[in-house]
C-alpha positions in Angstrom: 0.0 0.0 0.0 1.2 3.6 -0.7 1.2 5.4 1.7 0.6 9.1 1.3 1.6 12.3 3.2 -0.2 15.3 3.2 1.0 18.6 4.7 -2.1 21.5 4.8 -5.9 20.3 5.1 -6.7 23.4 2.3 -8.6 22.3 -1.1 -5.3 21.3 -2.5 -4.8 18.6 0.2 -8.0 17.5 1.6 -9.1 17.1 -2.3 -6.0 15.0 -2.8 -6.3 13.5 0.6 -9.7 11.7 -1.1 -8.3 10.9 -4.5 -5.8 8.7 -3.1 -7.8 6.9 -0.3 -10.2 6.6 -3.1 -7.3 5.0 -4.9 -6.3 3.0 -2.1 -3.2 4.4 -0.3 -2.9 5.2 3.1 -3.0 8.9 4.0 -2.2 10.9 6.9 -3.0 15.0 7.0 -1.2 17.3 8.7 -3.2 20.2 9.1 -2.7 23.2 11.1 -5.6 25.6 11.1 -8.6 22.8 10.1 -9.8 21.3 7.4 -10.5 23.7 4.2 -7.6 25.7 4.9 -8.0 29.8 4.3 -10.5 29.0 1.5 -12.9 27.6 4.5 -12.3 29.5 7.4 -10.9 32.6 6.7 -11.2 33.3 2.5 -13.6 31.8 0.2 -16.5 30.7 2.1 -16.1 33.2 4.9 -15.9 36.2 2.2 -18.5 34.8 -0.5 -21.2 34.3 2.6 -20.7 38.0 3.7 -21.1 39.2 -0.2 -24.3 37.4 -0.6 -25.4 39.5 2.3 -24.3 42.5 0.7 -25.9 41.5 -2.9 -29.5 41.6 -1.1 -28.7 45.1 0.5 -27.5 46.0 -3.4 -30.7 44.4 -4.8 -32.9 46.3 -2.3 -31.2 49.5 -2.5 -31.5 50.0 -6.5 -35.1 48.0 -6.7 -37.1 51.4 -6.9 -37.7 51.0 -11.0 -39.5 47.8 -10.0 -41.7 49.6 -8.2 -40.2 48.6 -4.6 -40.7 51.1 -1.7 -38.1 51.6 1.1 -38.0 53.7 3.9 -40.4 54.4 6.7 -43.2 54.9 5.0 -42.8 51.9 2.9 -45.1 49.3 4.6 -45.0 46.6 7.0 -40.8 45.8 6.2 -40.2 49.6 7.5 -36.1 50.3 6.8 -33.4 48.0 5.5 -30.3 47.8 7.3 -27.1 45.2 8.4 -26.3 43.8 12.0 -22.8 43.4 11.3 -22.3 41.1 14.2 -24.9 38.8 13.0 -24.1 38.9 9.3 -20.6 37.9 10.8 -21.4 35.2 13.7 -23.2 33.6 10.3 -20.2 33.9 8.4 -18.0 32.2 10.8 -20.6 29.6 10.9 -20.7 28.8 8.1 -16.7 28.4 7.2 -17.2 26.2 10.8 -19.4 23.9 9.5 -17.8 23.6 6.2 -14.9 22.8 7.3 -16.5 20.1 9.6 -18.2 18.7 6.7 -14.6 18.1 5.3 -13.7 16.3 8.7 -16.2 13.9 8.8 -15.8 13.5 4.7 -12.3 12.8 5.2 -12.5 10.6 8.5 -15.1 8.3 6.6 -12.8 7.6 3.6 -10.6 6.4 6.2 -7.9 9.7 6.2 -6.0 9.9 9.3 -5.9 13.3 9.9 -3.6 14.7 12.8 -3.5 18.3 14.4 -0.3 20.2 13.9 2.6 21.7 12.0 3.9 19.6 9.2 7.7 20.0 7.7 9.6 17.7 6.2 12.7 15.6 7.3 13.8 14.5 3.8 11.5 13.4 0.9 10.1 11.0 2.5 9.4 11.5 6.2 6.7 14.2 7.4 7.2 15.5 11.1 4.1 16.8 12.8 4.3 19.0 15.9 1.4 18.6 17.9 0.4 19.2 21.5 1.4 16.0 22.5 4.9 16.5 21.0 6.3 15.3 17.2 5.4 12.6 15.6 7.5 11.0 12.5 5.2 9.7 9.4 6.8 7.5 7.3 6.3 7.9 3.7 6.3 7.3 -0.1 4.7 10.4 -1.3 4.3 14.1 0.2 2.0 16.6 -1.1 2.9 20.1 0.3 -0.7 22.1 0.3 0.3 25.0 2.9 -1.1 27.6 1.4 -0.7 31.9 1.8 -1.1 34.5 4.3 -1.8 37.9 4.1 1.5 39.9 3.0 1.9 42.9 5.3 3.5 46.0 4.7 5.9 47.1 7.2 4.6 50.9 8.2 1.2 49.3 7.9 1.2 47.0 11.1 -2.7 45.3 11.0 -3.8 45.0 14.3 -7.1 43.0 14.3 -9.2 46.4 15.4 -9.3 48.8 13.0 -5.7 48.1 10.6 -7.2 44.3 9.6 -5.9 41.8 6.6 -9.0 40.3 5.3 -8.8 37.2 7.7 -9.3 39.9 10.6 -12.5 41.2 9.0 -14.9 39.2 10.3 -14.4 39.9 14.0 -15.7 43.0 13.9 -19.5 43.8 15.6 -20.4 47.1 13.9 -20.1 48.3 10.8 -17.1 50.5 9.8 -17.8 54.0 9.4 -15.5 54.6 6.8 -13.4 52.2 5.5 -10.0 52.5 3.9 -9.6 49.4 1.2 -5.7 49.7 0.4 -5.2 47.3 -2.5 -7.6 47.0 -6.6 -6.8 43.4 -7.0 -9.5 40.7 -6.7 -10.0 40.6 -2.6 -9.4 44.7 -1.9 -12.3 45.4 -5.0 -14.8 42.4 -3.3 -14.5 44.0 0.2 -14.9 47.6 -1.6 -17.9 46.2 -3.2 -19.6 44.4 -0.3 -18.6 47.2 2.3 -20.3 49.9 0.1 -23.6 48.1 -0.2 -23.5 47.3 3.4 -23.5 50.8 4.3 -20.1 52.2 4.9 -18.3 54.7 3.2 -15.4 53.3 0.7 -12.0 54.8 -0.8 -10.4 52.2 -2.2 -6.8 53.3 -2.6 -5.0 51.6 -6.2 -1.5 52.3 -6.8 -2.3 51.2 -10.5 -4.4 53.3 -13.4 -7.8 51.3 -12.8 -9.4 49.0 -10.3 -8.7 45.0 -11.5 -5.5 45.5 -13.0 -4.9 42.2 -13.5 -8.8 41.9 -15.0 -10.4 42.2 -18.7 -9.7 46.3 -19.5 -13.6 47.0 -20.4 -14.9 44.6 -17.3 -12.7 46.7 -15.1 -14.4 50.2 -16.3 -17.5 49.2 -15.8 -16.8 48.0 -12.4 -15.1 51.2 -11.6 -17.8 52.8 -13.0 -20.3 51.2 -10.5 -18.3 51.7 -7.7 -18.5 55.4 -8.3 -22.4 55.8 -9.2 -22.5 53.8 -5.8 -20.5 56.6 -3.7 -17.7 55.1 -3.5 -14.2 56.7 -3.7 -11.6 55.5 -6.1 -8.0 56.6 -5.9 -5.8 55.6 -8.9 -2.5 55.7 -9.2 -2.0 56.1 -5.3 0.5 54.3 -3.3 0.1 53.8 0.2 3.0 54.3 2.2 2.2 53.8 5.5 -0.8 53.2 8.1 -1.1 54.5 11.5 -4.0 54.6 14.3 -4.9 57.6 16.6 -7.6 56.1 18.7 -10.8 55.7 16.6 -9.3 56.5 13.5 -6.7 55.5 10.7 -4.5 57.6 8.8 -3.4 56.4 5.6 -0.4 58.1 3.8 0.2 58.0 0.3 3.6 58.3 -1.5 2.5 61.6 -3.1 1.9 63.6 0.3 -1.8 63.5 0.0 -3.4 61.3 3.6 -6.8 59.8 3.6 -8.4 59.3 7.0 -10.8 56.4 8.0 -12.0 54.6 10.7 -10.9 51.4 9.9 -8.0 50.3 6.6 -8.3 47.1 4.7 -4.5 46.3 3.8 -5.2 44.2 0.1 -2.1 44.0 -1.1 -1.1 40.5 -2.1 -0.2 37.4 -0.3 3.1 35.6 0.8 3.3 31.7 0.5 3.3 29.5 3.6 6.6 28.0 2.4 9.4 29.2 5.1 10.6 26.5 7.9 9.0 23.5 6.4 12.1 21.5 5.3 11.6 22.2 1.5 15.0 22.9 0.4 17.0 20.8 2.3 14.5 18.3 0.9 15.4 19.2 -2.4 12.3 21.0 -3.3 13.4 24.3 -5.5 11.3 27.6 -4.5 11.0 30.4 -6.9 11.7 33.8 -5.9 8.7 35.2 -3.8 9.1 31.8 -1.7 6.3 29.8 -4.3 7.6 26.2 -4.3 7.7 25.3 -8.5 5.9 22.8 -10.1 5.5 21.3 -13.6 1.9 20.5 -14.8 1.3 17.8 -12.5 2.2 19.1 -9.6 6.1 17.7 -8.8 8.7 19.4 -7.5 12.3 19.5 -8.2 12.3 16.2 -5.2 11.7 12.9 -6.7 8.4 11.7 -4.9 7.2 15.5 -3.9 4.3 17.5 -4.7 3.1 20.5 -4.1 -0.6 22.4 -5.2 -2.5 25.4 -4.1 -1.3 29.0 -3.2 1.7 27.7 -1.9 2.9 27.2 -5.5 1.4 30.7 -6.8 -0.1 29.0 -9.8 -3.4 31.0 -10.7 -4.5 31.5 -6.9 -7.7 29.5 -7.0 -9.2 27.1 -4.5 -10.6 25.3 -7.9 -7.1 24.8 -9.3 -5.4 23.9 -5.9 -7.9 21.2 -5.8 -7.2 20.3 -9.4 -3.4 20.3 -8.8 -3.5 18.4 -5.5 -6.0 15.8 -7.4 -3.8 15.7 -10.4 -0.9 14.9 -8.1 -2.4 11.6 -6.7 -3.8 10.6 -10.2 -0.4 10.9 -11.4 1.7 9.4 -8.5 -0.7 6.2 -8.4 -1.0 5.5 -11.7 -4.6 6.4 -12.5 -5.4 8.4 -16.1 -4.5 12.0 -15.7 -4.1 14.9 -17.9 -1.7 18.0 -17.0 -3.4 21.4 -15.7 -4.5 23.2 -18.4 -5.0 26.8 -17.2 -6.5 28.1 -20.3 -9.5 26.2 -19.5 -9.9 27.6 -15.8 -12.9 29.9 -15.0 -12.5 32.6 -12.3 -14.8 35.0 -10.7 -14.4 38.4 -9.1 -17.6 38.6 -7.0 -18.0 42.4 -7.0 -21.3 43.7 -8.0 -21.6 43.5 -10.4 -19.4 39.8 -11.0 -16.9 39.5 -13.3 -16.3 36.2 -14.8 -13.6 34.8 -17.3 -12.7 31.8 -18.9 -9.5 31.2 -21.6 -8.2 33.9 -24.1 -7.9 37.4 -22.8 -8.3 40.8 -24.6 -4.7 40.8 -24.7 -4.5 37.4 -26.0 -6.7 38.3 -28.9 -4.8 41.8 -29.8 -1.6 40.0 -30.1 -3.1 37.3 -32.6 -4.1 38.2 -36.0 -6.1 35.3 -36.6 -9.0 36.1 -33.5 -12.3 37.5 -33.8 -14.6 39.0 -30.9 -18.1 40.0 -30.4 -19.0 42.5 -27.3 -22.8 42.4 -26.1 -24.3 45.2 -23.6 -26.5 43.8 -21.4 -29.2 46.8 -21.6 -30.2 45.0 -25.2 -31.1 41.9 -22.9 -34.7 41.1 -22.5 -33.9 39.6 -18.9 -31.3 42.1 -17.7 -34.2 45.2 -18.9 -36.5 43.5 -16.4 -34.4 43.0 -13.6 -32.9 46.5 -13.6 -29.6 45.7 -15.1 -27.7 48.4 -17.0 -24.5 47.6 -17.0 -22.7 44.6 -18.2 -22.1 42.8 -21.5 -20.8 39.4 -23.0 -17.9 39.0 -24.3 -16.7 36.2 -26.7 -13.7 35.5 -28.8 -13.1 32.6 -31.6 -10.6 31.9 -33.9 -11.0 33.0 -37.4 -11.8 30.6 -39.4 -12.4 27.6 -37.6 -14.6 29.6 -35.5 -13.3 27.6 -32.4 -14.6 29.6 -29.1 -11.4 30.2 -27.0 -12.5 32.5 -24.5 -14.9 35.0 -22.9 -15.8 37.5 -20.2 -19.4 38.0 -18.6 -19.9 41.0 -16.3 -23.1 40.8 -15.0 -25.2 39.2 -11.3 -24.1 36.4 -10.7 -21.6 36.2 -13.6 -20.0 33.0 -11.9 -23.2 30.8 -13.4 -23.1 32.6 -16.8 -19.5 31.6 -17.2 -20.5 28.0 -17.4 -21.2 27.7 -21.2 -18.0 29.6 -21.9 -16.2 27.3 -20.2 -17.5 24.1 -21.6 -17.4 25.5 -25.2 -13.6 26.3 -24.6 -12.8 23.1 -22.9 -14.6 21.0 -25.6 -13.2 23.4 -28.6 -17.2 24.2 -29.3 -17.5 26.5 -32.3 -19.5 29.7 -32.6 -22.2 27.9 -34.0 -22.5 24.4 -31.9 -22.9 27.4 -29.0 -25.3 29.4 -31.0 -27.4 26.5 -31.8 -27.7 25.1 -28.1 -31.5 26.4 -27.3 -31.4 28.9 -24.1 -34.5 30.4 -22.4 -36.1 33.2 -23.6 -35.5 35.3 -21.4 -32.7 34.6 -19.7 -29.2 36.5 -19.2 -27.1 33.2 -21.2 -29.0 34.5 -24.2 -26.5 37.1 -24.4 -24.0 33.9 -24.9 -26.0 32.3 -28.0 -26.5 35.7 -29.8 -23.2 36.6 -28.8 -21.9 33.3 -30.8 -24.8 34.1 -33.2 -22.9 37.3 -34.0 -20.0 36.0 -34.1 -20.7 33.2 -36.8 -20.4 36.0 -39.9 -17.1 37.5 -37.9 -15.7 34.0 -38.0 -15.9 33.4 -42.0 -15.3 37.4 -42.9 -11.9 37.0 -40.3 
């Protein structure tokens, strides 16, 4: 029997952890934290539950054209509002019970799962440091699955009251005041979005041109766009330099001279790999500058008999590809079918409001190629969108010319992270324009946008 060892209980390794008892090897866990890592407790889940809170404030907030009344005078539901400390003791909750549901999943595929600090002591021996002391695990295989933490800046010191990472967030009981996001990327423009529509005043602080740097150019407007009509306050090209507290408030300094005073700062700005002290080098295991331990396409290291998946490697940051790479890791090492992670096939999601979802080929992708065609669809045309009080938005899809192969697309729109869906399988199964277009949707529905989108496209393809 094989017998596997797994160091962090995130999606990388618990998912892995299953595979191979699945598969018949014996696997140990050594997790830290508990079971679903930050994407459970303190990321994902704990993050994505406090946004749905904030998408019915949203809804609620901008449902006067349907003929919605709120206020005082508006009937028996009287005024809307958020108890933070309840939105948050449900949070918590939740990412509790998730993570227990990953216990019991685990203990009844027969995973031994023990509490404590995993390293390694050579390829092939795991030490966990427990309570009770360390104990040695003998082994065949190691998957490292340790994850990230939130990278803090050194004049910016969080200190779980009002200077918070985003794993701080949730312990606070009222709702901020004003809150300082410092950080565009994915997690400081979610907390910006859900914050506004909770109630709070929002400047959200980007040392970069536009919100979602890293994001499709046009999605990115229109979100900034949003978060503007909203109230909120966006800074470009603003560094922050440092962070301080006077009491009840924050004072945020910015390279330029210019200070912006809150009573509470998000710090957004990237994450640092759980990598350091575990044995990895003297194991053999190569780490990449930024401390990211490298891997090839399924998910081995430079150590013969090591693997590694999830944010610990810093490929696409994703609890659905650490899960794939930690997954692709057992299929490989125990000989079932396996295919190497393809990343052009990954959807993601920002879930601002509205969502912005993406799948395959980028804008850039498709301006450095001379053989790409793409169609652009507002959402204001859309039957659905018109009667839910959607404005803004669009489809996006691109296809080679020619073939008329889709390779990619963006949806900004609610709940972009279902719309995605057809995208995704039409560029995983290299679907053409018109095998998309000719799929029947309901009329009306927001996925129309994807079939006349391909519909468009279908003239595009043969024209190049």
């Amino acid at each position: 029997m094989t017998r596997i060892g797994i160091i962090g209980g995130g999606p990388g390794g618990y998912e892995a952890a299953l595979v191979a008892a699945q598969l018949g090897a014996e696997v140990t866990v050594v997790d830290r934290d508990g079971l679903g890592g930050s994407a459970v407790l303190t990321d994902c889940v704990p993050s994505k539950t406090l946004i749905a809170t904030a998408e019915v404030m949203t809804n609620t907030a901008e449902s006067g054209e349907l003929g919605v009344l709120i206020g005082s005078d508006a009937g028996p539901y009287g005024q809307v509002g958020v108890d933070l400390a309840r939105v948050n003791a449900r949070v918590t909750g939740l990412a509790q019970a998730q993570s227990d549901d990953i216990a019991a999943r685990l203990e009844r595929e027969g995973v031994r799962v023990v509490r404590g600090l995993g390293r390694l002591e050579g390829p092939t021996r795991v030490v966990a440091e427990t309570s009770e002391g360390a104990e040695t695990v003998e082994v065949d295989t190691v998957l490292v699955s340790t994850g990230a933490h939130p990278r803090v800046l050194p004049d910016a010191e969080p200190d779980g009251e009002r200077i918070l990472t985003w794993e701080q967030l949730y312990t606070l009981a009222e709702l901020p005041e004003h809150l300082v996001v410092v950080g565009s990327g994915v997690t400081g423009a979610e907390f910006a979005s859900a914050y506004t529509a909770l109630g709070s005043d929002v400047t959200l602080v980007s040392s970069r041109d536009r919100v979602l740097p890293g994001e499709d150019a046009d999605a990115a407007q229109v979100l900034e766009d949003v978060f503007k009509r909203r109230g909120m306050t966006v800074l470009s090209k603003s560094r922050a330099g440092a962070v301080r507290r006077s009491g009840d408030r924050v004072l945020v300094s910015l390279d330029d001279g210019r200070t912006v005073e809150g009573s509470h700062c998000l710090m957004a700005v990237g994450s640092i790999p759980n990598t350091a002290g575990l044995g990895l080098e003297e194991a053999g295991v190569r780490l990449a500058d930024g401390g990211f331990v490298e891997v090839d396409r399924v998910s081995r290291t430079s150590a013969t008999g090591v693997y590694a998946a999830g944010d610990c490697t810093g490929v696409l940051m994703l609890a659905s590809v650490a899960a794939m790479q930690g997954r692709i890791a057992m299929w490989h090492r125990l000989g079932d079918a396996v295919s190497p992670l393809n990343l052009r096939a990954v959807s993601s999601n920002v879930f601002t409001d509205p969502e912005i979802a993406t799948v395959g080929w980028t804008q850039n992708d498709m301006d450095d190629s001379g053989s790409t065609v793409t169609v652009k669809l507002p959402l204001a045309t859309n039957a659905r969108a018109k009667m839910q009080g959607v404005h803004e938005g669009f489809v996006k899809l691109f296809a080679r010319a020619g073939s008329g192969t889709v390779v990619g697309g963006v949806v900004v729109a609610p709940r972009a992270s279902e719309q995605i869906y057809p995208v995704a399988l039409a560029v995983d199964g290299r679907l053409t324009v018109d095998q998309l277009a000719h799929s029947f949707t309901i009329y009306p529905s927001i996925s129309g946008s994807v079939a006349e989108a391909a519909r468009q496209l279908h003239t595009k393809v043969w024209r190049g």
